[in-house]
C-alpha positions in Angstrom: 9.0 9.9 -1.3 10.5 6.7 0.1 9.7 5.2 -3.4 12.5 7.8 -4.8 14.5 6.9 -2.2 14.2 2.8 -3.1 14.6 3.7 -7.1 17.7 4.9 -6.2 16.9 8.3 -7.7 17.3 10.2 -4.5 18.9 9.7 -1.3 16.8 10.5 2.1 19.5 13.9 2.6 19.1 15.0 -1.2 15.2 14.9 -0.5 15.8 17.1 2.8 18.6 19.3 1.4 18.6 19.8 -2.0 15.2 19.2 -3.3 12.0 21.4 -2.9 8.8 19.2 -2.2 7.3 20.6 -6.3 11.1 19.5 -7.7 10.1 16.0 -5.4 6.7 15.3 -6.7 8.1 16.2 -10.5 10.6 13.6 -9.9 8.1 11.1 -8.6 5.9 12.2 -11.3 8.4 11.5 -14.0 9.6 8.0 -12.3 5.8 6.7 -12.4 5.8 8.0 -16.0 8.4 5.8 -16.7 6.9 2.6 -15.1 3.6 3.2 -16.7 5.1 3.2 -20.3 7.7 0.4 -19.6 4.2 -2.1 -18.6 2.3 -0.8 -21.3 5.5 -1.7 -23.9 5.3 -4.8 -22.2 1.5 -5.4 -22.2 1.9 -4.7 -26.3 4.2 -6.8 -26.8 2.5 -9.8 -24.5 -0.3 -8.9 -27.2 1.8 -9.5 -30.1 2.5 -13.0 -29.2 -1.0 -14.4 -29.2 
């Protein structure tokens, strides 16, 4: 959860108070999402230039 709490998508007393740990690990699912499509947009386009 820390890594929410460093993306600046939730704060240490949202996690405690107004999130349940499923609604947590959806969030962090949905964040890692998001990272793996933003390197592979990057690896494309790394491709495109050679």
């Amino acid at each position: 959860m820390y890594i929410l709490i460093k993306a600046r998508l939730a704060s240490m007393e949202e996690l405690k108070s107004c999130y349940t740990l499923d609604e947590a690990l959806k969030l962090y699912a949905l964040y890692s999402m998001d990272l793996d499509i933003e390197r592979m947009k990057i690896a494309e386009m790394k491709e495109g230039r050679d």
